[in-house]
C-alpha positions as CSV (number, residue, x, y, z in Angstrom):
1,X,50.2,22.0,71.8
2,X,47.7,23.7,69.7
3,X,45.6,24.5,72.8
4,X,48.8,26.3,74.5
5,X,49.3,28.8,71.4
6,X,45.8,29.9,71.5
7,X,46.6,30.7,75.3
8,X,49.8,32.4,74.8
9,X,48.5,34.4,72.1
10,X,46.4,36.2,74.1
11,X,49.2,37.7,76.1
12,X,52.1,38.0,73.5
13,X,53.4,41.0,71.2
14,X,53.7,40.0,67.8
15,X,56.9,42.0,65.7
16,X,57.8,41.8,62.5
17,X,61.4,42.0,61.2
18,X,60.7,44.9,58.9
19,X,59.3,46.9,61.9
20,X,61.5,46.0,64.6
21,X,61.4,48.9,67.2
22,X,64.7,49.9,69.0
23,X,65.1,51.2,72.6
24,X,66.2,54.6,73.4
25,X,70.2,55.1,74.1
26,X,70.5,54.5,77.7
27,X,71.7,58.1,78.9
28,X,74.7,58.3,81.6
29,X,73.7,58.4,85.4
30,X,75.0,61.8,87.2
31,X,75.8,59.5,90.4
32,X,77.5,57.2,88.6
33,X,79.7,60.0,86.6
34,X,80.1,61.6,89.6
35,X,81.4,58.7,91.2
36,X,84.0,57.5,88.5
37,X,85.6,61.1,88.9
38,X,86.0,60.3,92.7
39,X,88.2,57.0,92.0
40,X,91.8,58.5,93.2
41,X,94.9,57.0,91.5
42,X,96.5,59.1,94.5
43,X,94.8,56.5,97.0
44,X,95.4,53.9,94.7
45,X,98.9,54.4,95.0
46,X,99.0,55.0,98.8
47,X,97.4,51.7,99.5
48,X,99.6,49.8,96.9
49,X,102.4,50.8,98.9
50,X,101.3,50.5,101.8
51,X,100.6,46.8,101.0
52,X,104.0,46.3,99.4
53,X,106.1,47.7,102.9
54,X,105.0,44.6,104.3
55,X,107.7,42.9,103.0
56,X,106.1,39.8,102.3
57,X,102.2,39.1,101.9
58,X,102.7,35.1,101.4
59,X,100.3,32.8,102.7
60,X,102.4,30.6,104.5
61,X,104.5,34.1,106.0
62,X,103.9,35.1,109.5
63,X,100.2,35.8,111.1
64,X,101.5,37.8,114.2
65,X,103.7,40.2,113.4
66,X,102.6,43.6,113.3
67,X,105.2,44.9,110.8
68,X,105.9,42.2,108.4
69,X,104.2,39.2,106.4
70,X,100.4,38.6,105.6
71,X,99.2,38.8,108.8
72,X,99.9,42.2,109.0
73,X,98.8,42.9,105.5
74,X,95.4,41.2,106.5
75,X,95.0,43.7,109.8
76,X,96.0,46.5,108.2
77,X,93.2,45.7,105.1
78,X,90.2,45.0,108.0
79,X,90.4,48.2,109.5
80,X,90.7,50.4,106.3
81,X,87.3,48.5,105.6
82,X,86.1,49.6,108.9
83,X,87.4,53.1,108.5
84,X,85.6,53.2,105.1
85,X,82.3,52.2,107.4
86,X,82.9,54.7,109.9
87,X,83.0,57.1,107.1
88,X,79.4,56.1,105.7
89,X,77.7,55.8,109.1
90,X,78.5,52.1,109.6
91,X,77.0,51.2,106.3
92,X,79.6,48.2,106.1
93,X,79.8,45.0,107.7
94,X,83.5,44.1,107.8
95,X,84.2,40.2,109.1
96,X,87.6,38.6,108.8
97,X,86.4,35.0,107.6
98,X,89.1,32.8,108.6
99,X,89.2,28.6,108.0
100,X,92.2,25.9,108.5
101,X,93.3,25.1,104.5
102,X,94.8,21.2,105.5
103,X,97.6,20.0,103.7
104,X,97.5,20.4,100.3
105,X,100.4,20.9,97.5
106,X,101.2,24.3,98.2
107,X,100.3,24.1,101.3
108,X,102.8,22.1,103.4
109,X,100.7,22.4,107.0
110,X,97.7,22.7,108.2
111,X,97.1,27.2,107.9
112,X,95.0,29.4,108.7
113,X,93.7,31.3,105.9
114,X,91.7,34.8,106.3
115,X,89.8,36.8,103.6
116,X,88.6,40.4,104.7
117,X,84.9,40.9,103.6
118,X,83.4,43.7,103.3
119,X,79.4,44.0,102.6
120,X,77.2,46.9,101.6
121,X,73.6,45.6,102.4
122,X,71.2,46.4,99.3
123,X,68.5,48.8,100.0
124,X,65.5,46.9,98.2
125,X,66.7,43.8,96.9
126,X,69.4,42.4,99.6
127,X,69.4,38.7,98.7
128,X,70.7,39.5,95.5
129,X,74.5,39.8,95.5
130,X,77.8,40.8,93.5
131,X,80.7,40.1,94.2
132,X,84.1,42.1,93.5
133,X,87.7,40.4,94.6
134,X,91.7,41.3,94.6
135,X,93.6,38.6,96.3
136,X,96.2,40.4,98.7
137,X,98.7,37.5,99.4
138,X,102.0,37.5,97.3
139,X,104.6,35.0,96.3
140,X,108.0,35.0,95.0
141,X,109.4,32.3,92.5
142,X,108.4,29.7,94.8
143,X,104.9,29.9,96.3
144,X,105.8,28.3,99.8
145,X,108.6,30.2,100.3
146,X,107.4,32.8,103.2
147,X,110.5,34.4,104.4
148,X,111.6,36.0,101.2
149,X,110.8,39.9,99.9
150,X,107.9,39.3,98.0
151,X,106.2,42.5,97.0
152,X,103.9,42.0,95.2
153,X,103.0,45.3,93.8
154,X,101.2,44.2,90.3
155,X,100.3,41.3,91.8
156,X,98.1,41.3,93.4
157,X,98.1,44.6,95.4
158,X,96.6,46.3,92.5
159,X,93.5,44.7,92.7
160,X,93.4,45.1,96.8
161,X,93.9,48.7,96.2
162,X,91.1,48.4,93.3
163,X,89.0,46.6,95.7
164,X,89.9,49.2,98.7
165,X,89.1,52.2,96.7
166,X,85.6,50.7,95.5
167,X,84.5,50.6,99.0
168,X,85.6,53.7,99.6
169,X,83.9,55.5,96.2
170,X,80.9,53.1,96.5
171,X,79.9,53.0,100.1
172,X,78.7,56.5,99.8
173,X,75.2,56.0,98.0
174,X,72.9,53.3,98.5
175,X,71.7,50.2,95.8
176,X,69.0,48.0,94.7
177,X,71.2,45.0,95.5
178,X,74.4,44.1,98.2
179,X,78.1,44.8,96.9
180,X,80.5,42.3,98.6
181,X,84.0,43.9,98.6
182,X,86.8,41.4,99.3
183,X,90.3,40.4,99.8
184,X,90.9,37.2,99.8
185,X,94.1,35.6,100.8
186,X,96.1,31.9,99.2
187,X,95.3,32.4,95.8
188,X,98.7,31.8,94.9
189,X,98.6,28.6,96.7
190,X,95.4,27.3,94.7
191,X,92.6,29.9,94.5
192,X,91.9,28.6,98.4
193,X,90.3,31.1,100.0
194,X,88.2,32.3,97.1
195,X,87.5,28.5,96.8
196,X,86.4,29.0,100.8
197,X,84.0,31.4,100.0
198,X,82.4,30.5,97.0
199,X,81.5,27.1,98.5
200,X,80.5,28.7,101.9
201,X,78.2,31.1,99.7
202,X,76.5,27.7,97.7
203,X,75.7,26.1,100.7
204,X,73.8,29.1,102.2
205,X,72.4,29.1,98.9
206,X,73.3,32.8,98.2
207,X,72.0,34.5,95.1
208,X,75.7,35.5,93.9
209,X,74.4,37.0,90.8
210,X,77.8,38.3,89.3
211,X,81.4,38.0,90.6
212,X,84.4,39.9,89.4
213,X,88.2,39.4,90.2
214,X,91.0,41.8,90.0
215,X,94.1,40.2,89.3
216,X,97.9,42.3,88.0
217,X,95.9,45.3,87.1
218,X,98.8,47.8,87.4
219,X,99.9,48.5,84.0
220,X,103.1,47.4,84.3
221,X,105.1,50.5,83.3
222,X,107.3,48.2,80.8
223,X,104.4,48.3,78.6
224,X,103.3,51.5,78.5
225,X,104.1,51.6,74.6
226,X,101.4,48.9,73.6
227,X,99.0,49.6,71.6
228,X,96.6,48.2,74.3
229,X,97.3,50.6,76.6
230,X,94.0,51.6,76.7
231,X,92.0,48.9,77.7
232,X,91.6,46.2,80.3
233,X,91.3,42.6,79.2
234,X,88.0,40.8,80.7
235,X,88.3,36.9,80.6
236,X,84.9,35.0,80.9
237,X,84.2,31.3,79.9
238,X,82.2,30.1,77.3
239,X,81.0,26.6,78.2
240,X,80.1,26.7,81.8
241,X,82.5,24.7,83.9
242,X,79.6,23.3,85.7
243,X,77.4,22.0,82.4
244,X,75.9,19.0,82.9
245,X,75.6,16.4,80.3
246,X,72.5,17.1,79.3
247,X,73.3,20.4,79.3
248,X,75.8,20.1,76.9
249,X,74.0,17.6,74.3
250,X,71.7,20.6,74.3
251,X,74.4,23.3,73.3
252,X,75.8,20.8,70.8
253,X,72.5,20.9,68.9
254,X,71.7,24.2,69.4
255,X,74.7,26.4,70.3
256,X,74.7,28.5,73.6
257,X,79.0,28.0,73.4
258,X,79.9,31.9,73.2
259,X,76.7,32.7,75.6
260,X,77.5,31.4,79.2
261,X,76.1,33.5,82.1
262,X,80.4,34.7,82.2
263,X,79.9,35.5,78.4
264,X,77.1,38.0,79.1
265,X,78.8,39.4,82.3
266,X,81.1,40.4,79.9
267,X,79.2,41.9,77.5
268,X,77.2,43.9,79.7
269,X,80.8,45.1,81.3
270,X,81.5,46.2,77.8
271,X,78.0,48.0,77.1
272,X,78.4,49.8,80.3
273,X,81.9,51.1,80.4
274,X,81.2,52.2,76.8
275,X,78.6,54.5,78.2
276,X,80.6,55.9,80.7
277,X,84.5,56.2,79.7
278,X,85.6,57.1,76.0
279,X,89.8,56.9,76.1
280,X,89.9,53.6,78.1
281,X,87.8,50.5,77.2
282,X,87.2,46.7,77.8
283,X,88.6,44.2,75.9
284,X,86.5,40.9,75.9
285,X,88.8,37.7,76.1
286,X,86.9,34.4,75.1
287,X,88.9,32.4,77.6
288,X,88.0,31.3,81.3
289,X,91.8,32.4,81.4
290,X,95.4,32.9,80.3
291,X,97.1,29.5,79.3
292,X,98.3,27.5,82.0
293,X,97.2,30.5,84.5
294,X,94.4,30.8,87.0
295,X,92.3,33.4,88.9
296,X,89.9,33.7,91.8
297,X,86.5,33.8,89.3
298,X,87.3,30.0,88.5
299,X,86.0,28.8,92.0
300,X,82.8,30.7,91.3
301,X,82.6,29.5,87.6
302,X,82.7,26.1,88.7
303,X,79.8,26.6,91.3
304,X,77.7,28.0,88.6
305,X,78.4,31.7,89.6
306,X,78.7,34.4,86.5
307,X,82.4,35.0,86.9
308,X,84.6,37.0,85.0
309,X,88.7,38.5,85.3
310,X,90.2,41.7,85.1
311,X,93.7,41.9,83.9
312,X,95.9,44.3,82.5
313,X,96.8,43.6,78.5
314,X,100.4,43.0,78.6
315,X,102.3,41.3,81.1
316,X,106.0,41.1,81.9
317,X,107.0,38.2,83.3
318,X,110.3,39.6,84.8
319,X,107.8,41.3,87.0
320,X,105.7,38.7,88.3
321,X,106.4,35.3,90.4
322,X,110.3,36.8,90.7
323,X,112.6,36.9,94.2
324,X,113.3,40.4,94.1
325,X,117.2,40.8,92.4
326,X,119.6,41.6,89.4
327,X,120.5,39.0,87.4
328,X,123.3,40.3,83.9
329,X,121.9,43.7,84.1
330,X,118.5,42.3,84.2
331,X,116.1,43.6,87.3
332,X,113.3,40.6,88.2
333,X,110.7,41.6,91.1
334,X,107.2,43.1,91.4
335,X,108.1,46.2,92.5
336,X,106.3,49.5,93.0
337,X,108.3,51.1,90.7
338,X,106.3,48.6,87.9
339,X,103.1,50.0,88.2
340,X,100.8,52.8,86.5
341,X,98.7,54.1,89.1
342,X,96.8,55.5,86.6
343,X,96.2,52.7,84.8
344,X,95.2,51.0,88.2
345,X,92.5,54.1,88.2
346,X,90.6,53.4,85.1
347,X,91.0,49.6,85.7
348,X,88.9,50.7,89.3
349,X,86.6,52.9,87.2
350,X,85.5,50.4,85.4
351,X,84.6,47.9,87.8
352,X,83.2,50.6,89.4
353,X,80.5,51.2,86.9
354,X,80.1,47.9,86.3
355,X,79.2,46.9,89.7
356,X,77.1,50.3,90.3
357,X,75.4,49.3,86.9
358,X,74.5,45.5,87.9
359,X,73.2,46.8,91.4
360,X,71.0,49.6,90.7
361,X,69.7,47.4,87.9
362,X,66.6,44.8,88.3
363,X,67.8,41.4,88.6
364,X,68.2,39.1,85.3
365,X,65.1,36.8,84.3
366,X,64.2,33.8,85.2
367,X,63.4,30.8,83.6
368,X,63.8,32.1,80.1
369,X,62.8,30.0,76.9
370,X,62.9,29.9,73.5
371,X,60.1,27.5,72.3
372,X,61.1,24.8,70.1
373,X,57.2,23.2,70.3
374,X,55.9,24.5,66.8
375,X,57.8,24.5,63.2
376,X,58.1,28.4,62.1
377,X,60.1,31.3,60.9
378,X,59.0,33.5,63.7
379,X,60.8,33.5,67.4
380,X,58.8,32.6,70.3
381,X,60.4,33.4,73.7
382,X,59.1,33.3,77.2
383,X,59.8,34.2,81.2
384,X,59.1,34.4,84.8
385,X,57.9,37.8,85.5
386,X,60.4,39.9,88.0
387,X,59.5,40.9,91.2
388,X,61.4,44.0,91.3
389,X,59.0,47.0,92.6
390,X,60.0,49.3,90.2
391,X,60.1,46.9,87.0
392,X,59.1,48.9,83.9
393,X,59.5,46.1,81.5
394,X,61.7,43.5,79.4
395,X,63.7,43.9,76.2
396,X,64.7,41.4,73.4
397,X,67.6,40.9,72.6
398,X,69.5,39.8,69.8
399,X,72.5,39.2,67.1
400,X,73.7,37.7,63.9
401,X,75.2,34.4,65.1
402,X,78.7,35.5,64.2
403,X,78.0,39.0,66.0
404,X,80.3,39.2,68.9
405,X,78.0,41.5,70.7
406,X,74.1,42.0,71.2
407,X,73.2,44.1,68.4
408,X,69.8,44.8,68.2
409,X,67.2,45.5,71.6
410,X,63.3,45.3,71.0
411,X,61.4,46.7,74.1
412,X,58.2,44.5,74.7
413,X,56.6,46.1,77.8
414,X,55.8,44.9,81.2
415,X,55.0,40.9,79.6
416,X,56.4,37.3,79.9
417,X,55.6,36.1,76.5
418,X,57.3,37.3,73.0
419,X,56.8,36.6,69.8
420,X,59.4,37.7,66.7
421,X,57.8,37.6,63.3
422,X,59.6,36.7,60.5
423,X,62.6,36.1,62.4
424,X,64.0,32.5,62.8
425,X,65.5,31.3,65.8
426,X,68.2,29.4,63.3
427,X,69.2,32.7,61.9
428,X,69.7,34.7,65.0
429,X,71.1,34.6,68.6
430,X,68.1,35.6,71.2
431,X,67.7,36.6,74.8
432,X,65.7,38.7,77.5
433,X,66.6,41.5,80.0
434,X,64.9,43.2,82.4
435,X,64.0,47.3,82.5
436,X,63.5,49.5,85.2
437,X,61.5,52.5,85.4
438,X,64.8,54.4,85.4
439,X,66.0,52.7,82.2
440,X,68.6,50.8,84.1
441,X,68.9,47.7,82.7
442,X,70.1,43.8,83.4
443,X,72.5,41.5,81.6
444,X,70.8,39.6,79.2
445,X,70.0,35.8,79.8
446,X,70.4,33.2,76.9
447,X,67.3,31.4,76.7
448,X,66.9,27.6,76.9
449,X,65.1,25.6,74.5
450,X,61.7,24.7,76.0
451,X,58.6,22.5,74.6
């Protein structure tokens, strides 16, 4: 052990707590400003109700009509995608990717199930991927009923529309990494064709590097009076639904609970839209999800994909999961008339530069440690170098334990080895992101104790 610090001495910074340097504000990018004031609650609007005169968008409603039910609504979505190509020089690849769900709970018969995919190729990192979702089929109270008016306006044509609109903003300039733009169809009948898609990406072995679902963001208009009007809620896990055992005897020891790969999706969400957007923020929810509720990130969660939700802060339930009728006075139904269009336009916005953000960025780091092999009051961390061509360096990062956000960045230069003086790894959160020449910058990676 003593041989290996005499090695990595030669090739780490050493930083005392009384001199820790900070890095510069990250300044705004034009493109992505210029973009965020190209997001149209206008077209928001037009696709929501465009989705909505379908009558019904039900998983289990008809698949060959071209007026009525989710076969329509799944037509209709595919060639907006390819019109949104046509528009940038074929720059998308729109597929419909369609599989028989059997028999399940929900799902009375054997169905075909469809989500519409659209993917922007990354200019100089392809392999690396994010993912951004709205699930497009509807229900009303019950979830196999596929004849009744089911709307769905809030639910979840808002996030199709958010999802719809991002392709449209986004496909227009070019990024380091591919942007997958989907609608994904049964969610209501178990998350399945998210589910589909996730586990079709883990076989290939894609590098889903983030994943982000939009689910009832329309600002249901009974709420406007909140005082959380002016923010969207973000849900991400804390213990990932895929730890292992050993994994978790680890975080028992040491901690890690409140910094899953989720958790830091989050936070970097956060960071960004505060850059960008000053009257409408994110508000970080420490929960996979609402109780007894579900959404399309939890397929990807539980594959060990960073995963987070969008939702809007305040829900009405009279406007959600409701046939469509008047009950003492009482309306029940997810109706256009329910949603903020533009609400449903910062909601957009901000997944907007979120995704931008993530995919001009370098890709996280790999492999990084915290090393546990010596007894001392300074931090000793440690990584695989990037391979990104335009890499200008790393940063550390890190937080008082109770801090709900990373605090405190220390820029280290173009290296793989770290060490903090004076600073204990007991007494502070750590972790590592990655720089680019350009100052864009990753989410940060938790490290894992190593000998």
């Amino acid at each position: 052990m003593r041989h290996y610090w005499l090695i990595t001495a030669a090739f780490s910074i050493f930083l005392t707590a009384g001199a820790v340097a900070q890095s510069p504000a990250q300044k705004p990018d034009p493109a992505i400003t210029k973009m965020i004031s190209e997001v149209s609650a206008s077209r928001l609007e037009a696709d929501i109700r465009k989705l909505v005169s379908f009558g019904t968008r039900n998983t289990l409603s008809e698949q060959d009509d071209p007026e009525r039910g989710i076969g329509a609504a799944r037509d209709w979505i595919y060639a907006e995608f390819n019109r949104i190509s046509e528009a940038c020089g074929g720059c998308l690849t729109v597929e419909k990717q369609a599989f028989e769900q059997p028999k399940a709970p929900r799902i009375p018969e054997p169905t075909i199930l469809t989500n519409v995919v659209a993917t922007l190729r990354g200019a100089t990192d392809p392999d690396r991927i994010y993912v951004v979702s709205g699930h497009y089929d509807s229900m009303c109270t019950s979830p196999t009923d596929g004849k009744c008016d089911a709307p769905g306006a809030n639910d979840d044509a808002s996030g199709t529309a958010a999802v719809i609109e991002l392709a449209r903003v986004m496909s227009q300039r070019k990024y380091d990494a591919t942007i997958i733009f989907m609608a994904v169809a049964g969610e209501e009948q178990g998350l399945l064709g998210a589910a589909y898609f996730a586990e079709q990406a883990l076989q290939k072995k894609w590098n889903i590097e983030a994943m982000i679902t939009n689910d009832i963001v329309g600002g249901v208009t009974t709420k406007k009076d909140s005082p959380h009007r002016d923010r969207v809620r973000v849900f991400s896990e804390g213990v990932p639904s895929n730890e292992t055992e050993q994994q978790a005897a680890t975080r028992r020891s040491v901690g890690g609970e409140n910094d899953s790969p989720s958790r830091q999706l989050a936070r970097y969400v956060k960071e960004q839209s505060d850059r960008y957007i000053k009257d409408f923020t994110v508000w970080m929810i420490y929960r996979r999800d609402r109780y007894g509720r579900g959404g399309d990130h939890i397929p990807f969660l539980e594959r060990g994909y960073a995963a987070v939700r969008f939702t809007e802060p305040d829900e009405d339930y009279n406007h959600q999961h409701q046939n469509v009728r008047t009950v003492d006075g009482v309306f029940y139904g997810d109706t256009i008339d329910f949603v903020d269009f533009e609400y449903v336009a910062n909601a957009t916005r901000v997944n907007l530069i979120a995704l931008a953000s993530l995919a001009n960025a370098p890709a996280k780091p790999k492999n990084v440690g915290i090393v546990t092999g010596r007894l001392t009051n300074d931090t000793d961390l440690r990584w695989d170098a990037n391979t990104d061509a335009d890499l200008a360096g790393y940063e550390i990062a890190y937080r008082d334990t109770t801090a709900a956000e990373w605090t405190n960045f220390i820029p280290v230069g173009n290296v793989t080895a770290f060490t903090v003086k004076d600073m204990s790894k007991d007494n502070y959160f750590f972790g590592v992101r990655a720089v680019d020449k350009q100052g864009n910058r990753s989410p940060v990676v938790y490290p894992r104790p190593v000998r």
